[in-house]
C-alpha positions as CSV (number, residue, x, y, z in Angstrom):
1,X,95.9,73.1,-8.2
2,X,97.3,70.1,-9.8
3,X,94.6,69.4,-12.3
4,X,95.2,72.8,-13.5
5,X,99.0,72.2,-13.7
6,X,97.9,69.3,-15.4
7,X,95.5,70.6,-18.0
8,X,97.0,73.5,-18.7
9,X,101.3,73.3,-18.6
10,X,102.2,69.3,-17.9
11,X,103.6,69.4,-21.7
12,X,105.5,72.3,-21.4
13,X,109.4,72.4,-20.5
14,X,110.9,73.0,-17.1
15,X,112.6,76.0,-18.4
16,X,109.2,77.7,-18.1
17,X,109.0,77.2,-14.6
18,X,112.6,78.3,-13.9
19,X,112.1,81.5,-15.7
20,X,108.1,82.1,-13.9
21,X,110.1,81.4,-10.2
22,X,112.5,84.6,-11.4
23,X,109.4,86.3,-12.3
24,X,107.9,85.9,-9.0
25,X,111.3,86.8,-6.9
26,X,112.0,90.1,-9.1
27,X,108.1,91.1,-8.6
28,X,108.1,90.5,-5.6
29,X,111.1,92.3,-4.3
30,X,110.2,94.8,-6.8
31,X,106.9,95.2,-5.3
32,X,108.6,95.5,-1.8
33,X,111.3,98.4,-3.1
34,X,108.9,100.7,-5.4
35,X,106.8,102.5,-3.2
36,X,109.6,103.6,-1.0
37,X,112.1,104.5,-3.6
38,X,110.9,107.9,-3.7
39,X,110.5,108.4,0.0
40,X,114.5,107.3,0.3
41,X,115.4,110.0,-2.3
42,X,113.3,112.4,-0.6
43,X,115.1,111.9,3.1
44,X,118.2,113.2,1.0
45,X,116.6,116.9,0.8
46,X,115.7,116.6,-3.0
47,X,112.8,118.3,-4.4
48,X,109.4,116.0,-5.4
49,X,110.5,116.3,-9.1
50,X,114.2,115.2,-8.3
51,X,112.3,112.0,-6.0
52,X,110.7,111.1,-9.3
53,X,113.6,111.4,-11.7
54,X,114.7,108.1,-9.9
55,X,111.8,106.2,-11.1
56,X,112.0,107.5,-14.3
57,X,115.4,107.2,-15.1
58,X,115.3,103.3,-13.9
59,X,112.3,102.9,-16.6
60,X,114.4,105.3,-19.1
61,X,117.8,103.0,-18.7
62,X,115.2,100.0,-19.7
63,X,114.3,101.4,-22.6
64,X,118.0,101.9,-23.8
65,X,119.5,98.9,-22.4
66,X,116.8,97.0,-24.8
67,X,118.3,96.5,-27.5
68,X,122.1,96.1,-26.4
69,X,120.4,94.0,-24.2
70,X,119.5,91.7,-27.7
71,X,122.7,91.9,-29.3
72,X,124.7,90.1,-25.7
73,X,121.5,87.3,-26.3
74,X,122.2,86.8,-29.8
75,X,126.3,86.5,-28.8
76,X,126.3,85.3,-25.4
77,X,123.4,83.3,-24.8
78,X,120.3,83.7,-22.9
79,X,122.1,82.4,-19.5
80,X,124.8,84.5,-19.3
81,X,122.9,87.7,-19.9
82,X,119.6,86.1,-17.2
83,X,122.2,85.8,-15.0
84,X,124.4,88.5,-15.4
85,X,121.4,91.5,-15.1
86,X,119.9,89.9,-11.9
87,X,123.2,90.3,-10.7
88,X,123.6,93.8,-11.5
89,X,120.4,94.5,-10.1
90,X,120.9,92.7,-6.9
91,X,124.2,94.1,-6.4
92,X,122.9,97.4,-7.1
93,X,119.9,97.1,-4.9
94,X,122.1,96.7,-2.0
95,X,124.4,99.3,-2.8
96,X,121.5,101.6,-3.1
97,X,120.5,100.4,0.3
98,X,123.7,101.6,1.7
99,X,123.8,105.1,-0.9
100,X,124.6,107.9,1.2
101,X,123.3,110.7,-1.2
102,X,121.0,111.6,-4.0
103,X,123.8,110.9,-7.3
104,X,124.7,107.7,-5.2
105,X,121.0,106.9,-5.5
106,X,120.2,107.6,-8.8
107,X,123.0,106.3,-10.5
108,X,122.9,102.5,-9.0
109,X,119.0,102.6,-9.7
110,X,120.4,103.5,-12.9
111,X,122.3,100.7,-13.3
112,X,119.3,98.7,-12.0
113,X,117.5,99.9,-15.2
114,X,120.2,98.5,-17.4
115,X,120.4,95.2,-15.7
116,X,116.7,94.8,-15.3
117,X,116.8,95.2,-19.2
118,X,119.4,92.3,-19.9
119,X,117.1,89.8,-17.5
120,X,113.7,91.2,-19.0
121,X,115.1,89.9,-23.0
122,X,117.1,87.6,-21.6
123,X,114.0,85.6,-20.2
124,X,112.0,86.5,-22.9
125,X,114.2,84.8,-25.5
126,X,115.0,82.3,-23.4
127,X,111.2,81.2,-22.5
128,X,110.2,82.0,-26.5
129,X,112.8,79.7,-28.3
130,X,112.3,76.4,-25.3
131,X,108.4,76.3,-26.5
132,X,106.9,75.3,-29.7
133,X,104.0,77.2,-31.6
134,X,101.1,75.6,-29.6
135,X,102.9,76.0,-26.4
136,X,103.5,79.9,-26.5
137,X,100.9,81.4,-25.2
138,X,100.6,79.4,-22.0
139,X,104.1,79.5,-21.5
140,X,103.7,83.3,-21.6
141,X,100.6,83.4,-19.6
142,X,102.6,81.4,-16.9
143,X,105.3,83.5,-16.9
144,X,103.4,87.0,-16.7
145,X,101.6,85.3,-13.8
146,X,105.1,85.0,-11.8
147,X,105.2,89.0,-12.4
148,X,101.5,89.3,-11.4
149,X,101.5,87.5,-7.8
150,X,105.1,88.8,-7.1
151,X,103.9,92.1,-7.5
152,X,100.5,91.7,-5.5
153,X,102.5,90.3,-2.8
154,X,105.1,92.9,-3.0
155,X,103.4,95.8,-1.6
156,X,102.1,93.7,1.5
157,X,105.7,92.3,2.8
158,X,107.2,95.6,2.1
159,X,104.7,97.0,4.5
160,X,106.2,95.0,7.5
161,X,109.7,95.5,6.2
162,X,110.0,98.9,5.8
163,X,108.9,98.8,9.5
164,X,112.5,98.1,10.5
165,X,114.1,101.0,8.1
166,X,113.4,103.0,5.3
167,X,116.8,101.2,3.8
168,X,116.1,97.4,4.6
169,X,113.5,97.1,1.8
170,X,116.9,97.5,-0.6
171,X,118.3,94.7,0.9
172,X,115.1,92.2,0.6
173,X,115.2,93.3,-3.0
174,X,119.1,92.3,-3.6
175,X,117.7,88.8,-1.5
176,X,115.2,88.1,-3.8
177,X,117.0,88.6,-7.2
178,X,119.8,85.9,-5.2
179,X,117.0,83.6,-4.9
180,X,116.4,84.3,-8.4
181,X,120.1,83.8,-9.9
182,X,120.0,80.3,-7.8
183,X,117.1,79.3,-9.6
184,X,118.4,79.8,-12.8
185,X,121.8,78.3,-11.6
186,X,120.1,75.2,-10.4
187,X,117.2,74.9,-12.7
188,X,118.9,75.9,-16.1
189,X,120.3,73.1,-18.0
190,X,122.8,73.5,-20.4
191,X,123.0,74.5,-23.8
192,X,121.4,77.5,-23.8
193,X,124.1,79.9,-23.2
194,X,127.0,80.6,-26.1
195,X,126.7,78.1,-28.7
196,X,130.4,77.1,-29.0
197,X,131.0,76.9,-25.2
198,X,127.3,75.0,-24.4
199,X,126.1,72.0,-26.3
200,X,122.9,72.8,-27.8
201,X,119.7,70.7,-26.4
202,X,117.7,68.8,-29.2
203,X,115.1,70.5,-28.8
204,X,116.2,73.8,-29.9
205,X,118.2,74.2,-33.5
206,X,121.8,75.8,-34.2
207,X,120.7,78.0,-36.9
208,X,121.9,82.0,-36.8
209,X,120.1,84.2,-34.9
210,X,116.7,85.8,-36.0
211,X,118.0,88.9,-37.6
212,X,116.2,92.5,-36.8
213,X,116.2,93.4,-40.1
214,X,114.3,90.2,-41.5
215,X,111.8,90.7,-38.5
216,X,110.8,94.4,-39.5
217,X,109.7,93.3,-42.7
218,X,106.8,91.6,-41.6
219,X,103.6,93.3,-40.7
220,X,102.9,90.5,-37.9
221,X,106.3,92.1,-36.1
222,X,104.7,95.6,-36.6
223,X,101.4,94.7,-35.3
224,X,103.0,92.9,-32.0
225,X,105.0,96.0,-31.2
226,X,101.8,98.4,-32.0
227,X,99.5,96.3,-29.3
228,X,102.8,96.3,-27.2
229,X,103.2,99.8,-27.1
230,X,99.6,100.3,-26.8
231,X,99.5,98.4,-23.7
232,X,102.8,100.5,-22.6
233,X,100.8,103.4,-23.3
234,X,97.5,102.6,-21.7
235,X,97.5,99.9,-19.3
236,X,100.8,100.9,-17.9
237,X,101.2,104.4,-18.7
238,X,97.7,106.0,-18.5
239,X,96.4,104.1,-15.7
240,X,99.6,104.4,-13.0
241,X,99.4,108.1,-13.6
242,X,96.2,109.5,-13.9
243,X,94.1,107.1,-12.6
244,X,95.0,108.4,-8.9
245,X,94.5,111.6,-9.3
246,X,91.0,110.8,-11.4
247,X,89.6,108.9,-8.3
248,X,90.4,111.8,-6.0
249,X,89.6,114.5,-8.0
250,X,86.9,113.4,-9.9
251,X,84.9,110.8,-8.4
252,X,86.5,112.9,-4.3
253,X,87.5,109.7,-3.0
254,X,90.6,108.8,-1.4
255,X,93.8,107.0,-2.6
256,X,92.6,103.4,-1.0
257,X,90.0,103.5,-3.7
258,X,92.5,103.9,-6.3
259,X,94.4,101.2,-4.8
260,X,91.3,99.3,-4.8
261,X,90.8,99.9,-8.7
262,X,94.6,98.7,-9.6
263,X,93.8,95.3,-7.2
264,X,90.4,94.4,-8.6
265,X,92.0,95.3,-12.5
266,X,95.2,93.0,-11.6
267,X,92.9,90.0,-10.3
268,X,90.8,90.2,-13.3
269,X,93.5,89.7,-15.0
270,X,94.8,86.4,-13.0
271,X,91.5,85.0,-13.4
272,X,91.9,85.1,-17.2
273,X,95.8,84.9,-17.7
274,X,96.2,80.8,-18.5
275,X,92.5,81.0,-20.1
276,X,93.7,83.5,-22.4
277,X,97.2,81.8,-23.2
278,X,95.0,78.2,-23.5
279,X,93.1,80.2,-26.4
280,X,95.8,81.7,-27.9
281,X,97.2,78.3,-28.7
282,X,94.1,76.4,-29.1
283,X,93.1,78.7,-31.7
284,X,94.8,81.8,-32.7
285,X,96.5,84.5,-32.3
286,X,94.1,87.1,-33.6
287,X,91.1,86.3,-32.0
288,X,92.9,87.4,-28.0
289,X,94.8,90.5,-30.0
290,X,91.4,91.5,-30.8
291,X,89.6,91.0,-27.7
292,X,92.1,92.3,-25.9
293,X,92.4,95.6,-27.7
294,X,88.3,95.7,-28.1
295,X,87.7,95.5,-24.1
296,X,90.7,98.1,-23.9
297,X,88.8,100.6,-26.3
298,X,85.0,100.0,-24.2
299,X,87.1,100.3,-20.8
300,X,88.6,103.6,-22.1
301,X,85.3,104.5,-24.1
302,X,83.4,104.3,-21.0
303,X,85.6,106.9,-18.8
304,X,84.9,109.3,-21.8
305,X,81.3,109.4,-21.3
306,X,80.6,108.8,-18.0
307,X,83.0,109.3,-15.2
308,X,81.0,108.1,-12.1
309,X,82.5,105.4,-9.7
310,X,80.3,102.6,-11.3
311,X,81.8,102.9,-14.3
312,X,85.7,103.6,-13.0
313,X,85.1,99.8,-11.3
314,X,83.8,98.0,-14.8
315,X,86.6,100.1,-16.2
316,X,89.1,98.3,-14.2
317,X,87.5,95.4,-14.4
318,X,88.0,95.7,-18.2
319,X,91.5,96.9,-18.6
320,X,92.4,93.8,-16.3
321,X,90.9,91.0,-18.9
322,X,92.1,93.4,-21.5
323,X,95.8,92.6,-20.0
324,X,95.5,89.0,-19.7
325,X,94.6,88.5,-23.5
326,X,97.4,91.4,-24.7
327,X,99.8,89.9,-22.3
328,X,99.5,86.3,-24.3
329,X,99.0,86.6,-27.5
330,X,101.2,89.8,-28.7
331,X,104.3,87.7,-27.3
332,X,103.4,84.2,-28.9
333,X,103.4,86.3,-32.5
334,X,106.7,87.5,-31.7
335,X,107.8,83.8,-30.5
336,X,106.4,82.6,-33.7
337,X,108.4,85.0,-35.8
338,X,111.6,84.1,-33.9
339,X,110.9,80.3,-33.5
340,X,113.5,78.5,-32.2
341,X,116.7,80.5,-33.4
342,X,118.0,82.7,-30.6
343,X,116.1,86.4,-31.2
344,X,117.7,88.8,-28.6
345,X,117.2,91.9,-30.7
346,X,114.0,90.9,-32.4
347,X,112.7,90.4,-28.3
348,X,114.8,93.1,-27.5
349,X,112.6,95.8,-29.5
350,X,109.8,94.6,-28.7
351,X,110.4,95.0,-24.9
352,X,111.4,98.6,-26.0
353,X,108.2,99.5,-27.5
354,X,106.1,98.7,-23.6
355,X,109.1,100.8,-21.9
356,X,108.6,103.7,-24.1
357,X,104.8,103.4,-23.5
358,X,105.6,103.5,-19.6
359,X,108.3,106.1,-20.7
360,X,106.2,109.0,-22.7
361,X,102.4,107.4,-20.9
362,X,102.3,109.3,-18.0
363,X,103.7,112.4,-20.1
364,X,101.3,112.5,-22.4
365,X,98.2,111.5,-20.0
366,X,99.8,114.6,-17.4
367,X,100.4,117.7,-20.5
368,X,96.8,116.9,-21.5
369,X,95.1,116.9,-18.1
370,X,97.1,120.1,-17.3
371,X,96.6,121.7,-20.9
372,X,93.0,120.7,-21.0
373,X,92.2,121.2,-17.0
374,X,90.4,117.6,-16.9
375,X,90.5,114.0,-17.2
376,X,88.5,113.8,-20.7
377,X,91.1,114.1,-23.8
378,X,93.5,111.7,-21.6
379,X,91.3,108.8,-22.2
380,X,90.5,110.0,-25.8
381,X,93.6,110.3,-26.9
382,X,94.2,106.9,-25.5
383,X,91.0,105.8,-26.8
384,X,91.5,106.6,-30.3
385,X,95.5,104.9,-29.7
386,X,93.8,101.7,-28.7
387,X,90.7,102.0,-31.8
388,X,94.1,102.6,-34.1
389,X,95.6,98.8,-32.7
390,X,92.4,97.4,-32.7
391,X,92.4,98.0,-36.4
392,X,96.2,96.7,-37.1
393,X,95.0,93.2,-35.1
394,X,92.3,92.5,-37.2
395,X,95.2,92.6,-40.4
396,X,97.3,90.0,-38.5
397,X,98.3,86.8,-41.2
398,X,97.6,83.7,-38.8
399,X,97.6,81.3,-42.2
400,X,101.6,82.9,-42.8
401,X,102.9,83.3,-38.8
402,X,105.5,81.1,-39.5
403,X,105.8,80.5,-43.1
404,X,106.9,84.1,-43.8
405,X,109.2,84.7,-41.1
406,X,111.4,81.1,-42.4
407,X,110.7,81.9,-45.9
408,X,111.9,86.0,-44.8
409,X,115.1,84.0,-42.9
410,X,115.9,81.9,-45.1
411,X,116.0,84.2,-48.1
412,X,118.3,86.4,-45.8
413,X,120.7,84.3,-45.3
414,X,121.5,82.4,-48.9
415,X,122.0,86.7,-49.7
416,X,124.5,86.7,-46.9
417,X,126.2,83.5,-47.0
């Protein structure tokens, strides 16, 4: 374990590490809470619809909170706003714990949503502007990988804990985001909150924040947000929601094989996460985007034409090295458009376009199994989405990545000033 550490992230800073520890503790509790989220609303006599409106509305109040989200970055700093969403979440957490009806429930997981927004861009930002250009994508890949193993290891503590009550997985929740606001109390130096309050470290510049505007001029910002959204979409999207119900009522198995699919597919992708970060700095950027979205297409290719269980287990297999590349490399263009200014809304937006996907995914993926009575214009719809990013990665500008984006800046702010 420590030659890896060694080969792979000895250069990079200990902010990294900070922000892949939160990673692990919200996964983790996150992974412990999810499944029984639903169950809890249910024991308060709602309907199976109303059960699911709290799941959605947490992943809807991410998608708004965003970009607000962004602008308390760009004004407050990356430590105030890390610190102040796990606290909302925590808190919320275990006042959901205690909620005594369904509107109690839903609107502190609301909340959640919003506060699980500020520490998702927040991080982001954060881990983005502490790293230079050939540092990104393993930074990244390290930090997803906090996310990864907290949520494999999620679903198996909440198993014993939700032996005690259907509540008390709540309460580990709000225990793990504590763990994860010490961490960044203790492991955080300063400087990289407010500007005028914090002294800034000389690693990272005082300029003015990366402006929206100057980012949505550049076609590397659009094609980062399309493989985002794609991944939203697919990955997320497609595969939480009809891949269940395609392993039960296509290939007549039960729900432990679909569980087996999503764990073989997630460690897939931990075998290739700091591979895949190591060659997206080593060479480019391009070269994972286009992987990543070409093993998405086959995976989704091959559930068109041939839907036996064979082919659902490579297809997993697939989708799980397709995340570890689109995981890496999609961010590190984003990082390399921001650089070292502080980027709130520029990250914020892009977090956006993956909530959507999670948002509208399972929509889509559902009115077109229903409409269509089967499983096939799902994964061609999703198919010809991923064909569509596929073609917008092979247009991404490595020789410009940065040039353009200080050039953009620059010229933005003499127009201002």
């Amino acid at each position: 374990m420590n030659r890896i550490w060694q080969r792979y992230f000895n250069d990079l800073p200990s902010e990294v590490a900070v922000v892949t520890t939160v990673a692990f503790c919200v996964a983790l509790g996150f992974g412990i809470v999810a499944p029984v989220v639903p169950l809890f609303a249910q024991s308060f006599g709602v309907s199976a619809f109303a059960a699911s409106a709290v799941i959605s509305l947490f992943a809807l109040m991410r998608f708004i909170s965003a970009s607000p989200a962004g602008w308390l970055v760009n004004h407050f700093g990356e430590r105030w706003v890390l610190r102040t969403g796990l606290s909302i979440v925590a808190i919320s957490s275990a006042l959901a714990g205690c909620a005594q009806t369904y509107p109690q429930l839903i609107i502190l997981r609301g909340l959640g949503g919003a506060g699980s927004a500020m520490f998702t861009v927040s991080a982001m930002s954060l881990l983005l502007r502490t790293v230079n250009q050939e540092q990104r994508g393993r930074a990244t890949s390290l930090y997803q990988s906090g996310f990864l193993f907290g949520g494999l290891a999620g679903p198996a503590v909440g198993g014993l804990v939700v032996g005690f009550s259907i509540r008390a997985p709540f309460f580990v929740y709000a225990a793990t985001l504590t763990l994860a606001v010490i961490a960044t109390v203790v492991g955080l130096p300063k400087g990289l909150g407010h500007p005028e309050h914090d002294q800034e470290p000389s690693h990272i510049d005082n300029e003015a924040p990366m402006l929206l505007s100057v980012a949505l001029k550049m076609r590397n910002y659009w094609t980062a947000l399309s493989v985002n959204l794609t991944t939203g979409l697919t990955t997320f999207g497609l595969r939480s929601s009809i891949i269940p119900i395609f392993v039960i009522e296509v290939l007549h198995r039960d729900a432990r094989t679909a569980s087996v699919g999503f764990l073989i597919s997630s460690l897939a992708q931990a075998l290739l996460l700091l591979p895949a970060g190591r060659m997206t700095d080593s060479r480019d950027r391009k070269l994972p985007l286009i992987l990543g979205t070409s093993l998405l297409s086959l995976a989704l290719l091959a559930l068109i034409f041939d839907q036996s269980f064979f082919v659902f287990a490579i297809s997993m297999v697939l989708m799980g090295v397709s995340s570890a590349f689109l995981g890496a490399a999609p961010t590190a263009v984003v990082g390399d458009i921001v650089g070292a200014r502080r980027g709130g809304q520029v990250v914020g937006v892009y977090q956006m376009t993956s909530d959507l996907g999670i948002v509208i995914g399972p929509l889509i993926a559902g009115y077109l199994k229903d409409s269509t009575g089967g499983f096939t214009w799902p994964f061609i719809v999703a198919f010809a989405i991923s064909v569509v990013t596929l073609i917008l990665t092979t247009t991404l500008d490595e020789s410009k990545r940065n040039k353009q984006a200080e050039n953009l800046h620059h010229n933005n702010s003499s127009t201002v000033s």
